[in-house]
PyMOL Python script that loads the backbone (N, CA, C, O; Angstrom):
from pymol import cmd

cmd.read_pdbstr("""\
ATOM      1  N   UNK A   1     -35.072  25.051-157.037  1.00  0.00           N
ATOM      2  CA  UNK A   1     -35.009  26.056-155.996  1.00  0.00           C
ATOM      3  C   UNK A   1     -33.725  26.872-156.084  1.00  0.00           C
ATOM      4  O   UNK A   1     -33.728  27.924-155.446  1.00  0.00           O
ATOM      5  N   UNK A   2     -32.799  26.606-156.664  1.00  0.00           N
ATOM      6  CA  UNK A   2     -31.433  27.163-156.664  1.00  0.00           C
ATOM      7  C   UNK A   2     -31.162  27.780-157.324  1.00  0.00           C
ATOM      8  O   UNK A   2     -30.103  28.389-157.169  1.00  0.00           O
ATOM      9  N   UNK A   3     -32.296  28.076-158.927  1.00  0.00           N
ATOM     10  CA  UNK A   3     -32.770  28.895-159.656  1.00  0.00           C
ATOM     11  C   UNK A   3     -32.892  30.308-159.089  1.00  0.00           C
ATOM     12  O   UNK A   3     -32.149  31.243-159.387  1.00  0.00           O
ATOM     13  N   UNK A   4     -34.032  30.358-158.140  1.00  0.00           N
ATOM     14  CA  UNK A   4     -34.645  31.261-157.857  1.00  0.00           C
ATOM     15  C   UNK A   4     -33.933  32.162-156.958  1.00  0.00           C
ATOM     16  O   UNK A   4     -34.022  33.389-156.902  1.00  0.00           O
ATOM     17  N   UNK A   5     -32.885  31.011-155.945  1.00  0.00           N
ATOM     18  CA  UNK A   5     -31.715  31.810-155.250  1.00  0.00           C
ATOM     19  C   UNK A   5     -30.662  32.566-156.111  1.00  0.00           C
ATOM     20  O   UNK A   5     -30.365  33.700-155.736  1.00  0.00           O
ATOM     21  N   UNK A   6     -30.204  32.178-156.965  1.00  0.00           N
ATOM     22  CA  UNK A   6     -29.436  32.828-157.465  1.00  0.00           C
ATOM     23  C   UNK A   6     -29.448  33.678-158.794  1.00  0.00           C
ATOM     24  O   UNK A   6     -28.709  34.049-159.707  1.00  0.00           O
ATOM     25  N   UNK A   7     -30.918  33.768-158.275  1.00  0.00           N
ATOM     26  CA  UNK A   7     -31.680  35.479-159.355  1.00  0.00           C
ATOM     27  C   UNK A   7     -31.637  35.925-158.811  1.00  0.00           C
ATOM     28  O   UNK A   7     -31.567  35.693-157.604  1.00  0.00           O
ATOM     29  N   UNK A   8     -31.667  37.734-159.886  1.00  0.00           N
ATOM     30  CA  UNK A   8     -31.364  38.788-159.143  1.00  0.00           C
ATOM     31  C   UNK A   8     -32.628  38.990-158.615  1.00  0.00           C
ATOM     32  O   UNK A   8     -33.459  38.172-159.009  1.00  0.00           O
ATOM     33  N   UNK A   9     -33.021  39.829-157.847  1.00  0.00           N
ATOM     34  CA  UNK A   9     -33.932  40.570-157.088  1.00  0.00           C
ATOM     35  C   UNK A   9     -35.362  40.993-158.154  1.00  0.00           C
ATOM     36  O   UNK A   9     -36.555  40.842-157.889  1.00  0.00           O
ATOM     37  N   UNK A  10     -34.759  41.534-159.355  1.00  0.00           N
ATOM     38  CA  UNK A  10     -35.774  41.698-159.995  1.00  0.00           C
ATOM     39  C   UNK A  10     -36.483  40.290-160.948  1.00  0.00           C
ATOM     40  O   UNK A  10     -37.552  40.110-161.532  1.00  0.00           O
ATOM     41  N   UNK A  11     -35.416  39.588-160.751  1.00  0.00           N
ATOM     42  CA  UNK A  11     -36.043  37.753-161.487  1.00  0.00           C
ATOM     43  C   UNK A  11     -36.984  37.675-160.629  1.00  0.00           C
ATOM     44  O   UNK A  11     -38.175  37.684-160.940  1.00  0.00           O
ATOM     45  N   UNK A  12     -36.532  37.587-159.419  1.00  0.00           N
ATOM     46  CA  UNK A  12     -37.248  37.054-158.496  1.00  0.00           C
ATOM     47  C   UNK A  12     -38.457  37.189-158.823  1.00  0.00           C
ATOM     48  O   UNK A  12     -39.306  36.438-159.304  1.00  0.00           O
ATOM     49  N   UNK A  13     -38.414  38.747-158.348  1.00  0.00           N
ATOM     50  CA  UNK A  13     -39.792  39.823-158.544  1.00  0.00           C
ATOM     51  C   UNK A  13     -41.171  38.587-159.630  1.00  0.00           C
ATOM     52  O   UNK A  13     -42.225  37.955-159.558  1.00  0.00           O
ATOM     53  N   UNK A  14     -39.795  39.075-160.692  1.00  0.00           N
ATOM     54  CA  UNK A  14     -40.893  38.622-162.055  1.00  0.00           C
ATOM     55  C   UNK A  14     -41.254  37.069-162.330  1.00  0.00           C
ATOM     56  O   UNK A  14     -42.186  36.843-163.102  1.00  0.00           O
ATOM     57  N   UNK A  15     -40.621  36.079-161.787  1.00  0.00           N
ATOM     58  CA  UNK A  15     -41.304  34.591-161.019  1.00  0.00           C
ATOM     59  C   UNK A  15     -42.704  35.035-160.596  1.00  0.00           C
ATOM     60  O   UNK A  15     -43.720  34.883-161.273  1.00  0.00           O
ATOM     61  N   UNK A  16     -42.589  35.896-158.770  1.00  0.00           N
ATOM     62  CA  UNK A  16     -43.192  35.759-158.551  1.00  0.00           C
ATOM     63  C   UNK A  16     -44.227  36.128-158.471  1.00  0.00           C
ATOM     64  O   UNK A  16     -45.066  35.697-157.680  1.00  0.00           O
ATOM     65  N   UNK A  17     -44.432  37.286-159.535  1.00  0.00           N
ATOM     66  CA  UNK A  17     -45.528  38.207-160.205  1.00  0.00           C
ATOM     67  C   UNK A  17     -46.280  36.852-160.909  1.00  0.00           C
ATOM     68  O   UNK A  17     -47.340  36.329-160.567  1.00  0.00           O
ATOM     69  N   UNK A  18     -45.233  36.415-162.164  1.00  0.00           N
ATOM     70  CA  UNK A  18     -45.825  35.254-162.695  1.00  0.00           C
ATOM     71  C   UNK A  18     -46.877  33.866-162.109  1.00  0.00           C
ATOM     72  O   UNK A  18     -47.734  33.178-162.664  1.00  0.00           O
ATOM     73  N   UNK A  19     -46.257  33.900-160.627  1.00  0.00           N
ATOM     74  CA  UNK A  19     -46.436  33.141-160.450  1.00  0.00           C
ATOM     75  C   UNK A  19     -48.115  33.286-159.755  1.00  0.00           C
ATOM     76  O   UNK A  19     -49.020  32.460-159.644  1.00  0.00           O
ATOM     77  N   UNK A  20     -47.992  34.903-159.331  1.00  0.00           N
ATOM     78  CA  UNK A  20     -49.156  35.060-158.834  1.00  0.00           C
ATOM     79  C   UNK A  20     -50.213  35.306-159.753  1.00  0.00           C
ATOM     80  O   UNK A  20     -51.210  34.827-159.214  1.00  0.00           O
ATOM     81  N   UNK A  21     -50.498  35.744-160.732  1.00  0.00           N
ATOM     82  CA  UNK A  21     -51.168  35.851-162.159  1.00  0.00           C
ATOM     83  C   UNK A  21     -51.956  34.841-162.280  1.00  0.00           C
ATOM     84  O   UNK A  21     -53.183  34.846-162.376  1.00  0.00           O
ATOM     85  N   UNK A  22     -50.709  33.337-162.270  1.00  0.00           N
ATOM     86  CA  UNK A  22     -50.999  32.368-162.445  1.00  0.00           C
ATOM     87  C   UNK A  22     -52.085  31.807-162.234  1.00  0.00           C
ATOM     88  O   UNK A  22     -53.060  31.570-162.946  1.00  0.00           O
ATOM     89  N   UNK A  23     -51.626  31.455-160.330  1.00  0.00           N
ATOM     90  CA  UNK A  23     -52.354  31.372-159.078  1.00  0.00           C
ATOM     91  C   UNK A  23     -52.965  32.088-158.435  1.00  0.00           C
ATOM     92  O   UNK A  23     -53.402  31.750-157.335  1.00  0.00           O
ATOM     93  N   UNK A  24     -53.158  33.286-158.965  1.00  0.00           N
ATOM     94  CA  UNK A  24     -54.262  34.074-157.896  1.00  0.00           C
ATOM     95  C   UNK A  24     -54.094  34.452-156.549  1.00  0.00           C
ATOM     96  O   UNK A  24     -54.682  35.312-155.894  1.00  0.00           O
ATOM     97  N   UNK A  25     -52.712  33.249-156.077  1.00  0.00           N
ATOM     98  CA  UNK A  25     -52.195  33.571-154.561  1.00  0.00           C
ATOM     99  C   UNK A  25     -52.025  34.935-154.427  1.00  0.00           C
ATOM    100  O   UNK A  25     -52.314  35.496-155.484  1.00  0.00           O
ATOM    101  N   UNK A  26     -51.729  35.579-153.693  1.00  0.00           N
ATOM    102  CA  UNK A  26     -50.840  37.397-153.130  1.00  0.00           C
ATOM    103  C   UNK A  26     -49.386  36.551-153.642  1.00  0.00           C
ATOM    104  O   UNK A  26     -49.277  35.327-153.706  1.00  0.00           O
ATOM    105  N   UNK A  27     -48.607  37.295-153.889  1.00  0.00           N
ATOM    106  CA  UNK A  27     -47.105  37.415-153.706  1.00  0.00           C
ATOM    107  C   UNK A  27     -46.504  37.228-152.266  1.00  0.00           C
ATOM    108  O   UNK A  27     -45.644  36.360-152.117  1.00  0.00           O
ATOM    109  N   UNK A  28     -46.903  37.988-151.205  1.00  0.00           N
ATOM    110  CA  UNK A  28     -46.715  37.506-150.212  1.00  0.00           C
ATOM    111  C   UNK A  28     -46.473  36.277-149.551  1.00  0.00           C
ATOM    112  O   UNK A  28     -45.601  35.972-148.738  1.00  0.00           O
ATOM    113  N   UNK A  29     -47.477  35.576-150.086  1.00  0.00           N
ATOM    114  CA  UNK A  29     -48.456  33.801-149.464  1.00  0.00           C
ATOM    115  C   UNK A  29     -47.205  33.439-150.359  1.00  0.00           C
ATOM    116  O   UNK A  29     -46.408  32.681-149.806  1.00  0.00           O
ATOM    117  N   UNK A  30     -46.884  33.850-151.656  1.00  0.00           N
ATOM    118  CA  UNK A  30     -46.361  32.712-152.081  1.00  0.00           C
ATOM    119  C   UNK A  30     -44.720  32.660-151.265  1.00  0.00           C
ATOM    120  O   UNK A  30     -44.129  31.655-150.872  1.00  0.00           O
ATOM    121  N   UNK A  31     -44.290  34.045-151.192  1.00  0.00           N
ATOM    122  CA  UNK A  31     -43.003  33.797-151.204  1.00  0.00           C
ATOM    123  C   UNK A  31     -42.830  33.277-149.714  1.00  0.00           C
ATOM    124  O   UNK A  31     -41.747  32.788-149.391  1.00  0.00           O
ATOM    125  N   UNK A  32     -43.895  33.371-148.774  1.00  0.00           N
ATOM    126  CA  UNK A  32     -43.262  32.525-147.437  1.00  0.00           C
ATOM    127  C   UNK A  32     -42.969  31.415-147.903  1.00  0.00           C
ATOM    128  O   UNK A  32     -41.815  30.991-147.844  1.00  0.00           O
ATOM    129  N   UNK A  33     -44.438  30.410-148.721  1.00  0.00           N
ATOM    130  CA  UNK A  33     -44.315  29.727-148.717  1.00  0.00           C
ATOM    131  C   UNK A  33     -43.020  29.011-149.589  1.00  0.00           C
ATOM    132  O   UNK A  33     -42.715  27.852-149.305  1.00  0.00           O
ATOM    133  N   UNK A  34     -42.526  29.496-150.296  1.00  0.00           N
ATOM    134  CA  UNK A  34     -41.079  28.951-151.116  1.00  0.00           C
ATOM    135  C   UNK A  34     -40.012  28.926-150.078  1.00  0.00           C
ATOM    136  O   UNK A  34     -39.106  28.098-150.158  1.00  0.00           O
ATOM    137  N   UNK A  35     -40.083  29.928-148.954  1.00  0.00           N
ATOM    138  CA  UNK A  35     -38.731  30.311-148.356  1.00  0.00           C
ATOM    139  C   UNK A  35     -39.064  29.010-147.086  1.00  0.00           C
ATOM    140  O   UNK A  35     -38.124  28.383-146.598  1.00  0.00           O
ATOM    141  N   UNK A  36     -40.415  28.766-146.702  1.00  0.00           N
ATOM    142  CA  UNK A  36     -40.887  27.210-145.554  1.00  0.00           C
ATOM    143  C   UNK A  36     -40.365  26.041-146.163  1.00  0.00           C
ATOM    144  O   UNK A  36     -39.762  25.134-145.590  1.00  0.00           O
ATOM    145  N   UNK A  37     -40.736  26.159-147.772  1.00  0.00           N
ATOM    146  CA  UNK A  37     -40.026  24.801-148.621  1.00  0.00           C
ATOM    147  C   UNK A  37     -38.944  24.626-148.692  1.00  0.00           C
ATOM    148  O   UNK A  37     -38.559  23.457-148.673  1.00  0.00           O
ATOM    149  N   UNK A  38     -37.958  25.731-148.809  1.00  0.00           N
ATOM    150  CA  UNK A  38     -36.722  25.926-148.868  1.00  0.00           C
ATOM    151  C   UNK A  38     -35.770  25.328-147.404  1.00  0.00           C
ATOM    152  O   UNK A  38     -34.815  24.562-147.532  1.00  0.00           O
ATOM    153  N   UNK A  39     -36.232  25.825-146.125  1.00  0.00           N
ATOM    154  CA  UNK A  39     -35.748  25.616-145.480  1.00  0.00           C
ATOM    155  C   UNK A  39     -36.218  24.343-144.987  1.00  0.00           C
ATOM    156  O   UNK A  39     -35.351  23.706-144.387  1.00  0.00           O
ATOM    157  N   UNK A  40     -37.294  23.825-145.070  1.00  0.00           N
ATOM    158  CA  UNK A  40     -37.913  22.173-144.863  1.00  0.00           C
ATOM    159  C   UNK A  40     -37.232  21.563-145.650  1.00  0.00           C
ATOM    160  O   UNK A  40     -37.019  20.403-145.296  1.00  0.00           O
ATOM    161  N   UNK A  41     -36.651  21.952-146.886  1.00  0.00           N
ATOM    162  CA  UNK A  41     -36.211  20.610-147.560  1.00  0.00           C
ATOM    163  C   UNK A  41     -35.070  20.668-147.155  1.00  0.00           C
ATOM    164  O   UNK A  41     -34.676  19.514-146.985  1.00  0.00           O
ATOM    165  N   UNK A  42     -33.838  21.834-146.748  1.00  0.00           N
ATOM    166  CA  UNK A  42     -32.702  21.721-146.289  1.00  0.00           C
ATOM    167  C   UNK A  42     -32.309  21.126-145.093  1.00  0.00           C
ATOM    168  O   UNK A  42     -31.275  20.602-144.679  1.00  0.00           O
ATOM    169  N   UNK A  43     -33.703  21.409-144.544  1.00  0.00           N
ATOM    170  CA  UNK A  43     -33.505  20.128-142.980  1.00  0.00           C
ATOM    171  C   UNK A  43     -33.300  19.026-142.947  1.00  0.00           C
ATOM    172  O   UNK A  43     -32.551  18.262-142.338  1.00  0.00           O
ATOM    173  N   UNK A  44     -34.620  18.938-144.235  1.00  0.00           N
ATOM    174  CA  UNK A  44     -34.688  17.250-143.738  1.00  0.00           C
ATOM    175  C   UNK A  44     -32.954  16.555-144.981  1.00  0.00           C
ATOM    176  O   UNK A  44     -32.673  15.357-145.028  1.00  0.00           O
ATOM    177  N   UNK A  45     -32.381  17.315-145.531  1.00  0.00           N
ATOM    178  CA  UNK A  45     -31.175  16.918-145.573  1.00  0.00           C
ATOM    179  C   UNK A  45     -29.608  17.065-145.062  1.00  0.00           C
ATOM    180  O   UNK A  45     -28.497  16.957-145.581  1.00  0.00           O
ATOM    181  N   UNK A  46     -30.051  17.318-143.978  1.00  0.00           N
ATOM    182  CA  UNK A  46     -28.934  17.202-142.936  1.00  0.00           C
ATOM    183  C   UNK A  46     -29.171  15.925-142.879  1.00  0.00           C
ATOM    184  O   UNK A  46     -30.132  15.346-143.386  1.00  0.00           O
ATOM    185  N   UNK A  47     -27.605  15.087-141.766  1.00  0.00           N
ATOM    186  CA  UNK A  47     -27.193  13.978-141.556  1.00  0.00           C
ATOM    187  C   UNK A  47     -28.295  13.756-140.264  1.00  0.00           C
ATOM    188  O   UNK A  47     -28.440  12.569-139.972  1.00  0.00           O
ATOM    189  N   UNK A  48     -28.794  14.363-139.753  1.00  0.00           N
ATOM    190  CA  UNK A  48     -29.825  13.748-138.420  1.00  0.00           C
ATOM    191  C   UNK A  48     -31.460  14.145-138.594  1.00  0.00           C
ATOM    192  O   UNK A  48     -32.364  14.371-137.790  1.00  0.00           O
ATOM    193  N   UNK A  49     -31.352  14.109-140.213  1.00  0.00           N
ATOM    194  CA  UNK A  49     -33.000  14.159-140.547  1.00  0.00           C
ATOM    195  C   UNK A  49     -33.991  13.268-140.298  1.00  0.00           C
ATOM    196  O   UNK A  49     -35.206  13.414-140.429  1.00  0.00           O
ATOM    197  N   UNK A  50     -33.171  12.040-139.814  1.00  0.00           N
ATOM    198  CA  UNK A  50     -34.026  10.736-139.871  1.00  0.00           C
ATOM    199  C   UNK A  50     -34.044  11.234-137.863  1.00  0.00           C
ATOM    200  O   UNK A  50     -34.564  10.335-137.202  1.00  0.00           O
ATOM    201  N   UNK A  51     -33.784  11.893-137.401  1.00  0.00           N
ATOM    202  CA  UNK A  51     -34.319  12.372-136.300  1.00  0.00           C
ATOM    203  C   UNK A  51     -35.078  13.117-136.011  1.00  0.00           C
ATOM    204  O   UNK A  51     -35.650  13.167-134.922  1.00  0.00           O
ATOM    205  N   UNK A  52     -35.273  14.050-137.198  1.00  0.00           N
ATOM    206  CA  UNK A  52     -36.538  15.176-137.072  1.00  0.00           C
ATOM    207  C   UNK A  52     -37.699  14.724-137.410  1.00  0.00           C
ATOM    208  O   UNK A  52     -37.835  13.837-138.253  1.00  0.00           O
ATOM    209  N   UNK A  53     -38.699  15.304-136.768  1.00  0.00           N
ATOM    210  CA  UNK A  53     -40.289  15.218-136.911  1.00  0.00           C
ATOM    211  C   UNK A  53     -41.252  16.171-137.364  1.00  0.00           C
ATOM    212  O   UNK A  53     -41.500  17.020-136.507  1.00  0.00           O
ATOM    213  N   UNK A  54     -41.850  16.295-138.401  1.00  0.00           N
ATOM    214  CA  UNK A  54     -43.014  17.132-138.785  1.00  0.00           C
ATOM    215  C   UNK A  54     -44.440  17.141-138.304  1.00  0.00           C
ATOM    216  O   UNK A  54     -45.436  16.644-138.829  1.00  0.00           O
ATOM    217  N   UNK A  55     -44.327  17.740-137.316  1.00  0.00           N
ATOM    218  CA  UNK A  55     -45.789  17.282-136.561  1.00  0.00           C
ATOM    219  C   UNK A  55     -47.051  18.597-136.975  1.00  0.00           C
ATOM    220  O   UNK A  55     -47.542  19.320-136.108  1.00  0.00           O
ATOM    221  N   UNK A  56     -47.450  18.697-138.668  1.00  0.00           N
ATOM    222  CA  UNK A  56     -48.282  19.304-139.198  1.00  0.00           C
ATOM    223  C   UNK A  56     -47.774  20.318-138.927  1.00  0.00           C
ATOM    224  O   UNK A  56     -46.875  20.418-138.092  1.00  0.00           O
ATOM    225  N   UNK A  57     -48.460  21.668-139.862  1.00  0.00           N
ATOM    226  CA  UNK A  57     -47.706  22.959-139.938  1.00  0.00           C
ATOM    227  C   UNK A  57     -49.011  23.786-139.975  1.00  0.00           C
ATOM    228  O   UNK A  57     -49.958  23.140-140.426  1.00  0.00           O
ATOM    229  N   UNK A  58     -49.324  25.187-139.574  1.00  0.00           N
ATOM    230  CA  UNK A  58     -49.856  25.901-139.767  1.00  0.00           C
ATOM    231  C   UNK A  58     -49.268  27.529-140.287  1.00  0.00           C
ATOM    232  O   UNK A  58     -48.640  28.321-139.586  1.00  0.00           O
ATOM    233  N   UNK A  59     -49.558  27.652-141.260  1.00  0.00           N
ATOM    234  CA  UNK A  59     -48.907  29.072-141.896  1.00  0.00           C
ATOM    235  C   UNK A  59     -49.360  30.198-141.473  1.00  0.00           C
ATOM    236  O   UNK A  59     -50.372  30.627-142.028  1.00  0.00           O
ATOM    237  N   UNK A  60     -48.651  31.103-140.220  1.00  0.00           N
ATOM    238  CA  UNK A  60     -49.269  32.507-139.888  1.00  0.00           C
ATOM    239  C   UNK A  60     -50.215  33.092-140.873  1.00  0.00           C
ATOM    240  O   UNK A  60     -51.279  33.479-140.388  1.00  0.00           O
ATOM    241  N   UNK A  61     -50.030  33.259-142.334  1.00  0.00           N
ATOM    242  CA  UNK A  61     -50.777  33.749-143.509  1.00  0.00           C
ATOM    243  C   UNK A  61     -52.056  33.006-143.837  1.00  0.00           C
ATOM    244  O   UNK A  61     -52.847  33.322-144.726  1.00  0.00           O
ATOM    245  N   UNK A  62     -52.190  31.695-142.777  1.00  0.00           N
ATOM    246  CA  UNK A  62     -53.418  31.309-143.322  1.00  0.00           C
ATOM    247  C   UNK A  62     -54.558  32.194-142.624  1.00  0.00           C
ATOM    248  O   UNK A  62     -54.381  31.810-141.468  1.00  0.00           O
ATOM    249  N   UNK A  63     -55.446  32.976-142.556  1.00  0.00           N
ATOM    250  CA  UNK A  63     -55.918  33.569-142.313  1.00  0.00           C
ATOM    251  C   UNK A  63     -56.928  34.252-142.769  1.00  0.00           C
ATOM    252  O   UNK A  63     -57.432  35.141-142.083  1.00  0.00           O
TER     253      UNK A  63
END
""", "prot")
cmd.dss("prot")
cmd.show_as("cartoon", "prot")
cmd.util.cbc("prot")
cmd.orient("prot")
């Protein structure tokens, strides 16, 4: 993930072109979803993660 942060704008881009090619996802779908992973995994490594709860997720984009 720390890859992708510290590409430029047009890396990015071209990941996530790639990535959509790939997958067929939109570009859109994907990049929420990297930026939900991103910040879910940074949570749950804080020092009071063993206090947080994931009580299922629904993605505005599912739709």
């Amino acid at each position: 993930m720390q890859n992708f942060l510290t590409a430029t704008p047009s890396q990015r881009q071209a990941h996530m072109n790639i990535a959509t090619l790939r997958s067929g996802i939109p570009h859109n779908l994907l990049e929420h979803d990297w930026w939900q992973s991103f910040v879910l995994q940074n949570l749950f490594e804080l020092p009071f993660a063993s206090f947080l709860t994931l009580n299922g997720s629904r993605s505005l984009c599912d739709q």
